[in-house]
C-alpha positions in Angstrom: 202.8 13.3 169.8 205.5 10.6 170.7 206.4 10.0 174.5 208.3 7.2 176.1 207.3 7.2 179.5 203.3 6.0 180.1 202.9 8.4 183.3 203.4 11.2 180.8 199.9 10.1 179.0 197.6 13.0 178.7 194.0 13.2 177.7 195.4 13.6 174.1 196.0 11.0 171.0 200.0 9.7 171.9 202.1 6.9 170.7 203.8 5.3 173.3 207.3 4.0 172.2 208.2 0.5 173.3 210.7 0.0 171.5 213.1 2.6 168.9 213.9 1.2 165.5 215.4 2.2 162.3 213.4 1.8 159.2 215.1 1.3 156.0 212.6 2.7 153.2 209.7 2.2 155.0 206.1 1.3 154.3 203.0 1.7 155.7 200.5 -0.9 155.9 197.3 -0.1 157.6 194.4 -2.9 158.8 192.5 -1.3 161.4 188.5 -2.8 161.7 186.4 -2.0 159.1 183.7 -3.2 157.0 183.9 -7.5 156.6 187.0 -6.8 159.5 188.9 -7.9 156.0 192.0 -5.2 156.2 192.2 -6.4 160.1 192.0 -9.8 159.3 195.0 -9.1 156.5 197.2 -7.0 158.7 196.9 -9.1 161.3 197.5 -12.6 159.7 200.6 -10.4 157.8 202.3 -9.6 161.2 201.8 -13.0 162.6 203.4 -14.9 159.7 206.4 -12.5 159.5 206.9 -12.6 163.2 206.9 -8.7 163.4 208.4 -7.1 166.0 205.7 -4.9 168.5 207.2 -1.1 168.9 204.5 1.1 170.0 201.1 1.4 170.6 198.8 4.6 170.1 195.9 5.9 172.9 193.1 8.1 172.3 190.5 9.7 174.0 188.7 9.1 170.8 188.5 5.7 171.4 185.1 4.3 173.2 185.6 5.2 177.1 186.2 1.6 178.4 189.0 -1.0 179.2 189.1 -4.5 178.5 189.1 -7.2 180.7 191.7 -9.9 180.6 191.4 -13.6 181.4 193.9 -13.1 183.7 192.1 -10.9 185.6 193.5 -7.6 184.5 192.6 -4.7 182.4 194.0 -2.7 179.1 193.2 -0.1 177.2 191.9 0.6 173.9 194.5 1.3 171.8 196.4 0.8 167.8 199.5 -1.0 167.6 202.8 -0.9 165.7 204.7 -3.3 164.7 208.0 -3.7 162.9 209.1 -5.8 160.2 213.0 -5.5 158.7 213.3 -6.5 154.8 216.1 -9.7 154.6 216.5 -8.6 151.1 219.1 -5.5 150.3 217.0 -3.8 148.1 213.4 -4.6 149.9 211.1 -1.8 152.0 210.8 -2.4 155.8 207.4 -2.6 157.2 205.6 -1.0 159.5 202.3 -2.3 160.3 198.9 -0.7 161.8 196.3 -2.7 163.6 194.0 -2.2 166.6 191.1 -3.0 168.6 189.2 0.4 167.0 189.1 3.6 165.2 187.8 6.8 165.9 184.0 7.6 165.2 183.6 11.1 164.4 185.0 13.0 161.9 187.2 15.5 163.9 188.9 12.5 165.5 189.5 10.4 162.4 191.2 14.0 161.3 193.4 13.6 164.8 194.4 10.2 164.9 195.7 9.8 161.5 197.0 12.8 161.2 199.3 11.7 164.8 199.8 8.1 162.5 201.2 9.9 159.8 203.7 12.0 161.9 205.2 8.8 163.5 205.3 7.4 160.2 207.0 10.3 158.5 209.6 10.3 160.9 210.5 7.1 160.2 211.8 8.5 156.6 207.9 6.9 154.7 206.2 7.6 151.8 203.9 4.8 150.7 201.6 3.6 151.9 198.7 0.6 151.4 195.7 0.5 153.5 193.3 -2.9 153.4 189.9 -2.8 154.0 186.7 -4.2 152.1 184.2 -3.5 149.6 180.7 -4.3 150.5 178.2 -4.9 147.6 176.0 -6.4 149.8 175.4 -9.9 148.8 178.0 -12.8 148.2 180.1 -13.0 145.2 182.1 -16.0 143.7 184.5 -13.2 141.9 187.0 -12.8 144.8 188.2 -9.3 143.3 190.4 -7.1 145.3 189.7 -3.5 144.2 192.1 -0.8 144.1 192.2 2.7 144.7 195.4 5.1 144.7 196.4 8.6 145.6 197.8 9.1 142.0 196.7 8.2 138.2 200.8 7.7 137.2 201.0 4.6 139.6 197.9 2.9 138.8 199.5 0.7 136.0 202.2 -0.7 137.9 199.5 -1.9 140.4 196.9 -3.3 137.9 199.8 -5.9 137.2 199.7 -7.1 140.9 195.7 -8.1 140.0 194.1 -4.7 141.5 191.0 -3.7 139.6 190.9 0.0 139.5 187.9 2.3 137.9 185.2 -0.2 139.5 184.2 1.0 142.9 182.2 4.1 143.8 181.5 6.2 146.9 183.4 6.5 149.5 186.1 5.5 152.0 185.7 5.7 155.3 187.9 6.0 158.6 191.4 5.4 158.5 191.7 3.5 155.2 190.8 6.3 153.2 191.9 8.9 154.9 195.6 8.2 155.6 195.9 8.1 151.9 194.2 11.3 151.6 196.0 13.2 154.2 199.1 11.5 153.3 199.2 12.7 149.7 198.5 16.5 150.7 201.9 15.9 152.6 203.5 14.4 149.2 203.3 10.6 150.1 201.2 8.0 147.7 199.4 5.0 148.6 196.7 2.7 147.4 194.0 1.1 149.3 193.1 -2.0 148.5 189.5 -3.5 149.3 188.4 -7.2 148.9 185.2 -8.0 147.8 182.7 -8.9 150.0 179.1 -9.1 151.6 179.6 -6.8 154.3 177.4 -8.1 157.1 179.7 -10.9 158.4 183.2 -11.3 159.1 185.1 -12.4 155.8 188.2 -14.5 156.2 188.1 -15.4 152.1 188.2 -11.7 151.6 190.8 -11.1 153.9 192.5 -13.7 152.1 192.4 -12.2 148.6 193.6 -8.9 149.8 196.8 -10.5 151.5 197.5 -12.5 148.0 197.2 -9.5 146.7 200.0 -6.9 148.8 202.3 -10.0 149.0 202.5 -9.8 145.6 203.2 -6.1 146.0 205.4 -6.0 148.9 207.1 -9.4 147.3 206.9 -11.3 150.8 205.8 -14.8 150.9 202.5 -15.5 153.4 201.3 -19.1 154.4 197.4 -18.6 154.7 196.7 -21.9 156.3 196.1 -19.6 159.7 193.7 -17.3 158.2 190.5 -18.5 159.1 191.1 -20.0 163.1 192.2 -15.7 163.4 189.3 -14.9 161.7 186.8 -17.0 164.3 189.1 -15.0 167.2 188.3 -11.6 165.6 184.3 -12.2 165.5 184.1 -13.3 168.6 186.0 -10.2 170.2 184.7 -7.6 167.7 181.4 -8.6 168.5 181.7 -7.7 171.7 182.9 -4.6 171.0 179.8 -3.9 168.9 177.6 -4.8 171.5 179.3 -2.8 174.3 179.4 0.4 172.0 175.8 -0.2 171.5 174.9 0.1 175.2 177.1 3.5 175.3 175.1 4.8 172.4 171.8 4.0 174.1 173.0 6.2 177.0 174.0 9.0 175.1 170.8 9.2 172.6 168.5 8.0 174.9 167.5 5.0 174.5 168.1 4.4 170.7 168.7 0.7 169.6 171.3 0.7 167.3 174.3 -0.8 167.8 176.5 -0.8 165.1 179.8 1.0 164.5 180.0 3.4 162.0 183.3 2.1 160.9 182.5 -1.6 161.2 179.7 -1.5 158.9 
């Protein structure tokens, strides 16, 4: 659902409009937090260097039931965020790029959002799309591969030439980074996702790094990375916050348990 006007929010997943653009060939690139916070890290270094334009932001009951609480003294909302980027180059694909403070943690919701993501996005005229994200293995690694995984066998060799290194991983891939790609190819679009290696219990600027090498390459954009790690410090800092205030929530709702992760951050 798309609306322009913020009193019109319901208790439903919308995208709130800021601003209406015109996409030509566009891509999607998604970096929402996840595992190493290396696709968020990515996305968010990506939209920073290319000065990308904000035009909309997503809200969702789905989200955890809290605001944040600005230095200024105000609040916000949870929420994703769009932003715009417009090709220089004739022949290149504009962007549009995903980020946000959280995803969804159950299934039915992950189902909702993206499926809400991919409806704005198919609007827009898209059909490809990369998500970034990370590949724990659970100790460090001096390899620095970025894995790939795509919605198609035909367009696997084209990508192999970027440095992806399909046929490698196994399991699975959770939240929105898989399941755009998943939903998105049932609707006739075709995407990789593209995972960094990493350890997995700590926030992974190097990682993040390797990934953005990576889709540059892809996307054929140039990316100064000299930024990469002061964001990086930024994102621990508020995402451990986040963990910890989800924790408490989950304590209330089970009881008393002690857990405090995020299903979607580790």
């Amino acid at each position: 659902m798309k609306v322009k006007n913020l009193a019109k929010i319901d208790v439903k997943t919308v995208i709130v409009e800021r601003k209406t653009v015109k996409l030509r060939k566009p891509v999607l690139i998604e970096g929402l937090p996840g595992i190493g916070l290396v696709g968020k890290l990515a996305a968010e270094h990506l939209l920073r260097e290319l000065k990308a334009e904000k035009i909309a932001d997503l809200y969702s009951p789905h989200f955890p039931h809290q605001v944040l609480m600005k230095k200024n003294g105000t609040i916000r909302m949870l929420k994703n965020k769009f932003y715009a980027w417009k090709n220089p180059k004739k022949d290149g694909h504009d962007l549009l790029i995903l980020i946000g403070d959280v995803q969804p943690i159950t299934s039915e919701s992950q189902y909702e959002v993206c499926s809400v993501i991919l409806d704005y996005f198919e609007k827009m005229g898209g059909k490809t799309m990369y998500t970034l994200g990370g590949y724990g293995i659970g100790k460090t690694s001096d390899k620095s591969r970025v894995f790939g995984c795509a919605t198609h066998k035909e367009i696997i060799a084209e990508y192999k030439k970027h440095g992806l290194v399909f046929g490698e991983t196994n399991g699975s891939i959770i939240g929105a980074a898989g399941l755009l790609l998943g939903l998105g190819k049932l609707r006739g679009m075709n995407g990789v996702c593209l995972m960094g290696e990493t350890h997995g219990g700590y926030v992974d600027a190097k990682s993040a790094q390797h990934v953005l090498e990576v889709l540059a390459k892809i996307i054929d954009v140039k990316v100064s990375m000299v930024k990469l790690v002061e964001r990086a410090k930024e994102s621990e800092k508020f995402m451990k916050k986040m963990e910890k205030e989800a924790g408490k929530q989950k304590q209330v709702a089970e009881g008393g348990a002690q857990d405090e992760e995020l299903s979607y951050i580790r």
